[in-house]
C-alpha positions as CSV (number, residue, x, y, z in Angstrom):
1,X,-53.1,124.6,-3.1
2,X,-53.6,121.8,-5.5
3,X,-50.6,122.3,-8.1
4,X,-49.6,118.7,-8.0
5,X,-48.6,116.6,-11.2
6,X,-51.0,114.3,-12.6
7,X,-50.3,110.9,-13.3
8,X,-51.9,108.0,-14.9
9,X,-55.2,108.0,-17.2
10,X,-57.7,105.9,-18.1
11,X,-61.6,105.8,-19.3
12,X,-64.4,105.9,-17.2
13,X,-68.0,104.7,-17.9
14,X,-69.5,108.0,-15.6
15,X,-69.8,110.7,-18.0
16,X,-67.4,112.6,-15.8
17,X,-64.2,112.5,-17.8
18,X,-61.4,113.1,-15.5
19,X,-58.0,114.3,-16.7
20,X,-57.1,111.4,-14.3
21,X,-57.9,109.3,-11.7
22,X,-54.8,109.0,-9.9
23,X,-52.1,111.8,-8.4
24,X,-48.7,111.3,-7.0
25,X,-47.4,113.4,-4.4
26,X,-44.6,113.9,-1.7
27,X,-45.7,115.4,1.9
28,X,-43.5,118.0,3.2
29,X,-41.6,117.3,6.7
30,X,-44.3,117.7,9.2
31,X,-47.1,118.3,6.7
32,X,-50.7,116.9,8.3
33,X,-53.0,117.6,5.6
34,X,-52.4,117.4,1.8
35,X,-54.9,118.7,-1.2
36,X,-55.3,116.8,-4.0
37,X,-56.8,117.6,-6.8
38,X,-59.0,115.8,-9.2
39,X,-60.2,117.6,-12.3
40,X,-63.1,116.6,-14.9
41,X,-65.5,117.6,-17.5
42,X,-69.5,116.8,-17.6
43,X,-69.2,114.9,-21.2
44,X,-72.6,114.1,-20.7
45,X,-76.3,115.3,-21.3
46,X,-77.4,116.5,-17.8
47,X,-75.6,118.3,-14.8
48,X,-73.5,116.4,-12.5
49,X,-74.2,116.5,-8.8
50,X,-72.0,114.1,-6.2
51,X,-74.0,111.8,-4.8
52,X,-72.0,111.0,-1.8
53,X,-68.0,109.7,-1.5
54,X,-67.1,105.8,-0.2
55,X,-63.9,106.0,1.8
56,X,-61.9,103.3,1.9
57,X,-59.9,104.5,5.0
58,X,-60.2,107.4,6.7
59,X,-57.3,109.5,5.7
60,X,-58.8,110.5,2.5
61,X,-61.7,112.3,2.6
62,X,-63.7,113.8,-0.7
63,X,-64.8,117.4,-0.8
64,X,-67.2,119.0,-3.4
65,X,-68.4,122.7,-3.9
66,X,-72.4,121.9,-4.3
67,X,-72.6,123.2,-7.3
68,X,-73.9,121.2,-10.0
69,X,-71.4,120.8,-13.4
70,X,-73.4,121.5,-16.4
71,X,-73.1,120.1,-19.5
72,X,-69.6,120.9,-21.2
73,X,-68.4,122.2,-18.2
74,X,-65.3,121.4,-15.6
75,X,-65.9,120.4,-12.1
76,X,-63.1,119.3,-9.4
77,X,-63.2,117.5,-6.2
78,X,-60.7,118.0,-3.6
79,X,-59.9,114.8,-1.8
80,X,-57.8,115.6,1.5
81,X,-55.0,113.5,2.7
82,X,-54.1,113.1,6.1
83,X,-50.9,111.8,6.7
84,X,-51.1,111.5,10.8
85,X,-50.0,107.5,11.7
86,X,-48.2,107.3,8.3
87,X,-45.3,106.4,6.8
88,X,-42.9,105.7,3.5
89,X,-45.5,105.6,0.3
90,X,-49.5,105.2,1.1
91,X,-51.8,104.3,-1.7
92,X,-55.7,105.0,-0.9
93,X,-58.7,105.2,-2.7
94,X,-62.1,107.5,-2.9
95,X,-65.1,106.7,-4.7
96,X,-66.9,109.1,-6.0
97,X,-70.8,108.7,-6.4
98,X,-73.1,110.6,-8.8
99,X,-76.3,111.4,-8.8
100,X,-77.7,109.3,-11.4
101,X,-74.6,109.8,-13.2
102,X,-72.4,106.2,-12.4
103,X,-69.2,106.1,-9.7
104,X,-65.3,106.6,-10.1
105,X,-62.7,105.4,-8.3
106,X,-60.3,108.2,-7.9
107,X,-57.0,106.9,-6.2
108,X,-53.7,108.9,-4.5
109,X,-50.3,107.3,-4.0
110,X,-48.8,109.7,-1.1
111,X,-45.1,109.7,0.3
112,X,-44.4,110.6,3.7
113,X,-41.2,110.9,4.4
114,X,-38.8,109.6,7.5
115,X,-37.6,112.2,9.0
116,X,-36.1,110.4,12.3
117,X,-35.0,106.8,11.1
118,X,-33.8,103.5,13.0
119,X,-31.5,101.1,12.3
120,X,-33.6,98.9,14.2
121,X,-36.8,98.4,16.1
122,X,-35.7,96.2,18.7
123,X,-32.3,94.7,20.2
124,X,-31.9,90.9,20.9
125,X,-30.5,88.6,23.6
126,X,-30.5,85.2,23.6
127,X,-30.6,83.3,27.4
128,X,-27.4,83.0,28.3
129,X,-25.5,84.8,25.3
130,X,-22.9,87.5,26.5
131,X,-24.3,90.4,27.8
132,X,-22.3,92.1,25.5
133,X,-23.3,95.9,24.1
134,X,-25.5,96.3,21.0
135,X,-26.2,99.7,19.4
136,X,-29.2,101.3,17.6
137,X,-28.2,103.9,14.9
138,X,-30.4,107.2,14.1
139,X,-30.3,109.1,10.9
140,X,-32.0,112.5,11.1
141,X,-33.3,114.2,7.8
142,X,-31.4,116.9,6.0
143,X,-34.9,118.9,5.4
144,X,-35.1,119.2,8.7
145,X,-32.9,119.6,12.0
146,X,-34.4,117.4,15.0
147,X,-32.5,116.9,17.8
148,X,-32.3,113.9,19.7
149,X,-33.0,115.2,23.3
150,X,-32.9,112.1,25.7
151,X,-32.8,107.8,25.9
152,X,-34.4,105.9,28.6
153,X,-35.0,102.0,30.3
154,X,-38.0,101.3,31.9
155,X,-36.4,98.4,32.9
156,X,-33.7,98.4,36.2
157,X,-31.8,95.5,34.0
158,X,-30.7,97.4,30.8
159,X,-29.0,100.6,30.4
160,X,-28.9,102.8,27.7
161,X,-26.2,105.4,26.6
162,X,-27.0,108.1,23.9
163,X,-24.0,109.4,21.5
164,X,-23.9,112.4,19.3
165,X,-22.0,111.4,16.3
166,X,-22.7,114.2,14.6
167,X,-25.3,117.3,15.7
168,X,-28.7,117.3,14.7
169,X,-27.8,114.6,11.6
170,X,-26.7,111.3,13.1
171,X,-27.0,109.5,16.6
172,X,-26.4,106.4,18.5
173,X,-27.8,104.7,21.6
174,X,-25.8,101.7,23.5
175,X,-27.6,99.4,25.1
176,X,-26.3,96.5,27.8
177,X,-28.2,94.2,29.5
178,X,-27.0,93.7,33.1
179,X,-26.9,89.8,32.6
180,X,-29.0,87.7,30.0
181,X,-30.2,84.8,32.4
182,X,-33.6,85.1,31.8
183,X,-36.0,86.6,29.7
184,X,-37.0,90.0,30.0
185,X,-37.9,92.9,28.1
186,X,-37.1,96.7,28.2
187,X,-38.6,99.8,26.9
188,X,-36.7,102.3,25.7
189,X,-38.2,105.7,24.8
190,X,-36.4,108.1,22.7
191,X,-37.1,111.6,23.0
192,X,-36.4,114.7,20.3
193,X,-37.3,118.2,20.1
194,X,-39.5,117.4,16.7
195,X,-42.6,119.5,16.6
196,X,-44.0,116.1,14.5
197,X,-45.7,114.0,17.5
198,X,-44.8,111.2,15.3
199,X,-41.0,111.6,15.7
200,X,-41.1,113.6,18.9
201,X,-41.6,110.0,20.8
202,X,-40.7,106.8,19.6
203,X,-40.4,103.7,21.5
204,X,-37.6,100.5,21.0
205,X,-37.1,97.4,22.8
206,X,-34.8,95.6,24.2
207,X,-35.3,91.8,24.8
208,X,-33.7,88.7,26.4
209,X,-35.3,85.9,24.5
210,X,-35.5,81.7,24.9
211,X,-33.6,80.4,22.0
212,X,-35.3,79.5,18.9
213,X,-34.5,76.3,17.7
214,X,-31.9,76.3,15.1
215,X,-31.7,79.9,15.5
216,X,-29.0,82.8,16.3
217,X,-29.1,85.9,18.3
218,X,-29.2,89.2,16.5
C-alpha cells in the first residue's frame, strides 16, 4: 500500500504538479520491497504520458499505469524501493521523464533499521601487545527476536567464545589470540536464526597488526 506521509514541497517547471517530490519512510524488520507513492495533477494543456524513468541507482525503480493524465486530472507513479544491501537512512532519487511535457526529480529518504548490531567490526592486536581477551558486544532488536545460533575462527590462532547475556536481546563473543607475534588475520562468522540474509550471516575480524607509528592498539 502506499499510505506513507508526505514530506517536503516545492515547484516544478513540468506541468505535473506533484503534492511533493520527496517521502520519508521506515522499512519494517525484514521488509525487501517498499511502495512509495508520488501523487500529481496534469496542470497543463495536453495529457501527460511518462516518457521513460532515469535511475540513479538501482534500488528505486519508477512504475506507471500507461494511461495518459488528462487535463485537470490526477496521476501517480509508484517508485519501488528495495532495501536488499542496505542499511540506517538511504536517500535516492528517480527522474521522471515526460513525453513532451519536461522531467522531475522525485526523491525518497528510506530507513532500514538494524536489527542485529555490533559493537565493533573488527578486534585489534598490536605485534607483541598481550594476547589478552577483547570482546565484541551484539544488541538484538526488540521488533524482532533473532537468535544468535553459533561463533566461529577460520583461523587455528584465535578462538572465539559466544555468551548469552540475555536470550534473544543481547550477546557477547570473546575473542583471544593464541600469541600476537606476528601479523595475522582471522575470520569470524557469526551465525543467527534471522530469516533476513542480511543478519542471518555476518562476518568480523580479528587482526594482529605492525604498529602504526605513534599509534595504540584498540
Amino acid at each position: 500500500m502506499c499510505g506513507l506521509a508526505w514530506a517536503g514541497t516545492g515547484e516544478i517547471r513540468s506541468p505535473a504538479h506533484f503534492e511533493t517530490r520527496e517521502l520519508k519512510a521506515v522499512a519494517e524488520p525484514g521488509q525487501a520491497v517498499l511502495e512509495l507513492c508520488y501523487n500529481y495533477t496534469n496542470r497543463g494543456d495536453l495529457p501527460l504520458i511518462v516518457r521513460e524513468f532515469e535511475q540513479t541507482c538501482g534500488c528505486m525503480e519508477g512504475e506507471w499505469d500507461g494511461v495518459p493524465v488528462e487535463p485537470g486530472e490526477q496521476g501517480r507513479i509508484t517508485s519501488r524501493f528495495l532495501t536488499r544491501g542496505l542499511r540506517g537512512t538511504v536517500r535516492k532519487s528517480l527522474r521522471v521523464r515526460f513525453l513532451e511535457s519536461g522531467s522531475v526529480k522525485l526523491v525518497a529518504e528510506v530507513t532500514i533499521p538494524e536489527i542485529v548490531s555490533y559493537s565493533a567490526k573488527a578486534l585489534r592486536w598490536e605485534v607483541g601487545e598481550e594476547a589478552r581477551p577483547k570482546e565484541v558486544d551484539i544488541a538484538i532488536s526488540e521488533r524482532v527476536p533473532v537468535r544468535v545460533l553459533s561463533v566461529s575462527a577460520n583461523h587455528p590462532m584465535f578462538s572465539c567464545e559466544l555468551v548469552p547475556l540475555q536470550e534473544a536481546r543481547s550477546y557477547r563473543i570473546i575473542v583471544t589470540p593464541r600469541d600476537t607475534a606476528a601479523p595475522r588475520i582471522c575470520v569470524l562468522q557469526v551465525r543467527t536464526d534471522s530469516k533476513d540474509p542480511r543478519d542471518a550471516l555476518k562476518g568480523l575480524f580479528a587482526v594482529v597488526e605492525k604498529p602504526k607509528a605513534g599509534g595504540d592498539a584498540s
